[in-house]
Each structure stands twice: as C-alpha cells, then as structure tokens.
PASETOR-290321 format. One record per residue (C-alpha): x, y, z; residue in one letter; residue number from 1. Coordinates in pm, whole numbers, plus 50000, padded with zeros to 5 digits. Layout:
BEGIN
     x     y     z rest  nr
     X     Y     Z    a NUM
...
! end
This chain:
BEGIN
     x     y     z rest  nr
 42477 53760 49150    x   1
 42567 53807 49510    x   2
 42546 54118 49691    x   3
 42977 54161 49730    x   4
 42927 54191 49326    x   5
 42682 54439 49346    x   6
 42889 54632 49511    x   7
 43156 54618 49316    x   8
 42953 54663 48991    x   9
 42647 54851 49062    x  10
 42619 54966 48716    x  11
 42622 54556 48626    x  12
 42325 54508 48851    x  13
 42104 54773 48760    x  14
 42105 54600 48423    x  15
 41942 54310 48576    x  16
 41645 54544 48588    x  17
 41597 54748 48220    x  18
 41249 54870 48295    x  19
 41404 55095 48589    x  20
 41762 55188 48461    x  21
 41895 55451 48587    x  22
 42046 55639 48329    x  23
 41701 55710 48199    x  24
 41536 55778 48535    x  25
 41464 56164 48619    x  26
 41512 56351 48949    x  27
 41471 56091 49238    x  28
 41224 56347 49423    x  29
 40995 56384 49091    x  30
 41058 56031 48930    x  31
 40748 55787 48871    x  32
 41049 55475 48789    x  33
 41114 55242 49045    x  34
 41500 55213 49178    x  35
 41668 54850 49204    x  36
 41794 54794 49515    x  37
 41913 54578 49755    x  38
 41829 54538 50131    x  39
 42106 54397 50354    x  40
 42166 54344 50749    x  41
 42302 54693 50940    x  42
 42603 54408 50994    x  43
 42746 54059 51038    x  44
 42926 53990 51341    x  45
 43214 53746 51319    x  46
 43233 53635 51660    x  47
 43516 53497 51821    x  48
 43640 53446 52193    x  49
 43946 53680 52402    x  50
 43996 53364 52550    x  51
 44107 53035 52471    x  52
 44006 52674 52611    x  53
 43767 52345 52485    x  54
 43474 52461 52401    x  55
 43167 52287 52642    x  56
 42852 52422 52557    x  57
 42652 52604 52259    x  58
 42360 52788 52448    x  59
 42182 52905 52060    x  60
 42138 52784 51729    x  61
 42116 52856 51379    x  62
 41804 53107 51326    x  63
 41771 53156 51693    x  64
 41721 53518 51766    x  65
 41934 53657 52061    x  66
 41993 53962 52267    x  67
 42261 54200 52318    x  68
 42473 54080 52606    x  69
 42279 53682 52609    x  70
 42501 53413 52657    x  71
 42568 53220 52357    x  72
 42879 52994 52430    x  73
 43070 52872 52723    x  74
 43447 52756 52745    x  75
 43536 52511 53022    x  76
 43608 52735 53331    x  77
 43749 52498 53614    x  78
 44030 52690 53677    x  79
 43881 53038 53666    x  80
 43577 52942 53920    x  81
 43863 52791 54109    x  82
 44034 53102 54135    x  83
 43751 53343 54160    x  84
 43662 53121 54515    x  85
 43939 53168 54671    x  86
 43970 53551 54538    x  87
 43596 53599 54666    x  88
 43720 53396 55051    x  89
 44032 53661 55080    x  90
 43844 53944 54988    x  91
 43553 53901 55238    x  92
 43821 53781 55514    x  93
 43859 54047 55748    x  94
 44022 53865 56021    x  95
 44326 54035 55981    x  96
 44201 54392 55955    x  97
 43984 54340 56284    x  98
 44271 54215 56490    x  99
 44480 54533 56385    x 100
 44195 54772 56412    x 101
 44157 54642 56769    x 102
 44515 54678 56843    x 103
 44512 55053 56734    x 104
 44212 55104 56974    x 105
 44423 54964 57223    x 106
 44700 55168 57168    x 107
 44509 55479 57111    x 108
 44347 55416 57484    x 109
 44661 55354 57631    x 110
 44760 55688 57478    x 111
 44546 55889 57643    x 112
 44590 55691 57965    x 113
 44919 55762 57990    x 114
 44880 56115 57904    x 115
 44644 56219 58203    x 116
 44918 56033 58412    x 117
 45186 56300 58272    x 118
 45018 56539 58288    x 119
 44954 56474 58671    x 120
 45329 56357 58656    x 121
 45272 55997 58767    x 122
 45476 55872 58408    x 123
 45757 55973 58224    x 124
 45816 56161 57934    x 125
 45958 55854 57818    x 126
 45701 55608 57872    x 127
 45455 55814 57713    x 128
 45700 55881 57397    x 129
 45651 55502 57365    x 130
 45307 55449 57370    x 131
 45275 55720 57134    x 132
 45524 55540 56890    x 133
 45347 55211 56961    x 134
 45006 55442 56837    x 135
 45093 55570 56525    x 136
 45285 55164 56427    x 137
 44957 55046 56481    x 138
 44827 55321 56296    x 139
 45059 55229 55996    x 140
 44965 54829 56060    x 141
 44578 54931 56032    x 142
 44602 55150 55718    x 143
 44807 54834 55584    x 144
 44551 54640 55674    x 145
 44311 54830 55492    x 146
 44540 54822 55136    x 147
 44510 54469 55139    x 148
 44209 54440 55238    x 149
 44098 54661 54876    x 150
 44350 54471 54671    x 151
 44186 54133 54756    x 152
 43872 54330 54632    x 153
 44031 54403 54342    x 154
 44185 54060 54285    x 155
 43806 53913 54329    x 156
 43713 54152 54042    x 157
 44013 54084 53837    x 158
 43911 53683 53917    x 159
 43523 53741 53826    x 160
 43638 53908 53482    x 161
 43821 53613 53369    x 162
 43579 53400 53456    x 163
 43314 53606 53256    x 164
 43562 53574 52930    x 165
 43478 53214 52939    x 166
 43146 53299 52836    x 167
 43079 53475 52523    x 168
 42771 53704 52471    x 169
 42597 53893 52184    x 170
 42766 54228 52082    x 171
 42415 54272 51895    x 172
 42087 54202 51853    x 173
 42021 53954 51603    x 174
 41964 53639 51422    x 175
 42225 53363 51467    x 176
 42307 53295 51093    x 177
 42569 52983 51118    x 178
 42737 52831 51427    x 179
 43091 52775 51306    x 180
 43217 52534 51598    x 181
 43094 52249 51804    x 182
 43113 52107 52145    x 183
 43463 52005 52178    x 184
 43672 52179 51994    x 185
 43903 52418 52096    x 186
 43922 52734 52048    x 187
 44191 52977 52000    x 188
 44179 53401 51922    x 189
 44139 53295 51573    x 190
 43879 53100 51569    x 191
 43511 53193 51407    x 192
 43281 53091 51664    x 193
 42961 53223 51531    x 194
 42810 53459 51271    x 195
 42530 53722 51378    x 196
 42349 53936 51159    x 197
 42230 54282 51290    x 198
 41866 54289 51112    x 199
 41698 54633 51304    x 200
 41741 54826 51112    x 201
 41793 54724 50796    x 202
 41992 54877 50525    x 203
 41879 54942 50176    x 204
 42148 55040 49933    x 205
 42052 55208 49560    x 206
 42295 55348 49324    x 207
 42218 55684 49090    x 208
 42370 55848 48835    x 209
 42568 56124 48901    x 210
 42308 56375 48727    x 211
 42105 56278 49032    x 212
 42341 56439 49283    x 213
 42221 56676 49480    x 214
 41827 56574 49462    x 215
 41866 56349 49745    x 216
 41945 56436 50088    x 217
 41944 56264 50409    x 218
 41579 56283 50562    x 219
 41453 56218 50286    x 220
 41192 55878 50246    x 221
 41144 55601 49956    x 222
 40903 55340 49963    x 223
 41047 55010 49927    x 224
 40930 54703 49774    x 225
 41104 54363 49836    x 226
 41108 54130 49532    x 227
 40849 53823 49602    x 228
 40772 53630 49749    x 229
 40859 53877 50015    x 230
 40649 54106 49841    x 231
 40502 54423 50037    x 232
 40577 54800 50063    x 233
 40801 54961 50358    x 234
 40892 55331 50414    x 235
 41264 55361 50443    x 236
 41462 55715 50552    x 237
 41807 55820 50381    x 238
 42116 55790 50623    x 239
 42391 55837 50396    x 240
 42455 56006 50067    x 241
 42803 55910 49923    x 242
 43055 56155 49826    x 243
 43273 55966 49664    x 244
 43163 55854 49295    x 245
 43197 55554 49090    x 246
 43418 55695 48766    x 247
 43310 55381 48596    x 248
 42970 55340 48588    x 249
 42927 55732 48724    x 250
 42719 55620 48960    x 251
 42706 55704 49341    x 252
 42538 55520 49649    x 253
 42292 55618 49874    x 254
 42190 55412 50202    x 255
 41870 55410 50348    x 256
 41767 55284 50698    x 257
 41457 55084 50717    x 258
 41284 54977 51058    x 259
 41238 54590 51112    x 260
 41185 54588 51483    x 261
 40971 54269 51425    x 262
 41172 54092 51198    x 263
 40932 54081 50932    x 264
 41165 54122 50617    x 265
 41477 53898 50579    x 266
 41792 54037 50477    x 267
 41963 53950 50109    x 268
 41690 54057 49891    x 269
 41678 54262 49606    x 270
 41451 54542 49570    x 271
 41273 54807 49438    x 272
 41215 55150 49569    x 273
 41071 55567 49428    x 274
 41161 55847 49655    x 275
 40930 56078 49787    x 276
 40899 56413 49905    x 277
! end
C-alpha cells in the first residue's frame, strides 16, 4: 500500500498492524502500545523552468544531494549573454554624461564671468540673460544625462536576470529523487524537469481515534521506530494536531517533525512510534 492510500484510508492501514490498533490503544501520553506510522519527506518539489529553450546541461543526478540555491540545470543562453554584454558596455559608458557634465561646468563658469562683468557694467543685461539660459539647458542636458545613465543600469540588471532564468537552482535542500529530462530536449513552462525531496526534517504522520483528542498537543515528543531494516529509535516533536476528523474511520491526524540533518533515515517508511510525556 502506498502512502497516497494511507492517507486516504488511515483506518485501512492501521489494520496492517493488529498488535497496535488503535481503537484499543489508551491515552497517547499514558499508553505502553506502539502507534503505526509513516515517515515521509517535509516535501517533493516538482521543478520546472520560468523559461523556455533546449536544454544543454544537467549539473546533478539521481541521489545527488544539493543545496538551496545550487545550480542544477542550464538552458542554452546565447542570446541572453549576448544581451547582458552589451547591457553591461552601455551601462558602464559614461562618455556621454562626462561630455555634458563638462559642458555645464563650462557654462556655470561663464556664468559667473559674466556676472562680475555686469556687475562692473562691462556686459549687458542681455548677454548675461543668455549665458544664464545656456546654464540651466546644460543643467537639464546633465540631469538627462544622468536618467540614462541609471536606466542602462537598470537595463544591465533587467539583462543579468534573464540570463540567471536560464539556470535553474534548488528551491530546497534535498535529495534529487528522478531527473525527468535530458540533454536536448526542450523545455517549455510545463515541463517536469526534476523531482526534489525536502528530507530535514522529516515528517511522521499517525492517526488516533477520536477518544484520543485532546491528550496530544503540540510540544509534545514520541519515540519513533522505523520498520527494518532501517531499524533504530528517533525522538520526534508534534507540529500539528488536526482539527478536522475523519467521520469514517473517526480517526484524526497528528504530524510530527523529526530531525534528519544527516540524512540518516530515508523517507517512505512505515513506522512505529509511543508518546511520551
């Protein structure tokens, strides 16, 4: 029985397991029976691409572990690294904002030249009225200048983004469970380019009967035991109590969180597991 059955009917798959059922079990907190169980991944990442293109290179494979944010795949780019070079040679091109910035200086010195001359009346009202428009053009020109000058900035960034959606990374941290397409192939916003599963930390679900309700809280701690030949026994904490109940079986589920920072324990097994205070 898979796990999507279990889920659908616990009640079915605690009868795998007589010697611990449930409906004979006492308080979880006070109980000396064992719990069936079943420990999955926190989640399984169906990865796909925002952009589409042929496919050139698969950087992990199957059972690799990666890293949130590690490159895993790589679409062909040409066109994007093409445009993020030229983005990158206007945006550090100041040629144009140096010439105007020198022409305001100008301006700005002829200002003031020809203001010491009216006020000593050697130029006209007139001729200084010019200069003083030709100032605050070049003014206008400069802080022109200076808008481009941040859009072409922005254009470089906008270019560097879509070159970085060529490349897809992690969400997660994880184990690389199937790599769904090859060298190649294209891919489109549909496609399934890889699954993930999210093993730290795992989850443990257990189902109780509804008399149980109430006993367990989050906080509180079971000790786990993975069928064999996994074998062992790992502390796990309650995350999540359900609210909702299962009419049917009148069961309802409770989640646990258990640590696997070193990967020890796979996910997909069934389980065992006794509360404790």
């Amino acid at each position: 029985m898979n796990i999507a059955c279990y889920r659908l009917f616990p009640f079915a798959f605690v009868a795998l397991f007589p010697t611990a059922s449930l409906a004979e079990s006492t308080a979880p907190g006070t109980t000396s029976e064992l719990l069936d169980c079943v420990i999955e991944p926190q989640s399984i990442v169906d990865l796909g691409s925002h952009a589409e293109g042929i496919l050139v290179e698969t950087l992990v494979e199957r059972g690799d572990k990666v890293k949130e944010g590690q490159p895993l795949l790589k679409l062909d780019s040409t066109m994007e690294e093409i445009s993020a070079d030229l983005a990158r040679l206007k945006a550090e091109n100041e040629t144009d904002l140096v010439s105007r910035r020198t022409q305001m200086e100008y301006r700005l010195k002829e200002l003031k030249r020809l203001e010491t001359m009216r006020d000593s009346k050697t130029a006209s009202e007139k001729t200084y009225d010019q200069a003083d428009t030709e100032y605050q053009l070049a003014k206008i020109s400069m802080a022109a200048a200076e808008i481009d000058q941040k859009l072409a900035s922005v254009e470089h960034r906008r270019a560097m983004a879509m070159l970085e959606r060529r490349q897809v990374t992690s969400p997660v941290d994880g184990i690389v469970v199937d790599v769904l397409m090859s060298k190649g192939e294209y891919v489109h916003e549909q496609s399934q380019l890889m699954k993930i599963a999210e093993l730290n930390p795992l989850h443990v679900e257990v189902y109780l009967p509804v008399s149980d309700y109430g006993l367990v809280r989050q906080g509180m701690t079971a000790l786990v035991h993975p069928e064999e030949p996994v074998g062992g026994e790992y502390e796990a904490v309650i995350k999540t109590v359900d609210n909702v109940f299962d009419p049917a079986s009148r069961t309802f589920g409770v989640r646990l969180s258990l640590d696997n920072s070193d990967y020890r324990l796979p996910a997909g097994l069934r389980c065992q597991l006794k509360f404790i205070e």
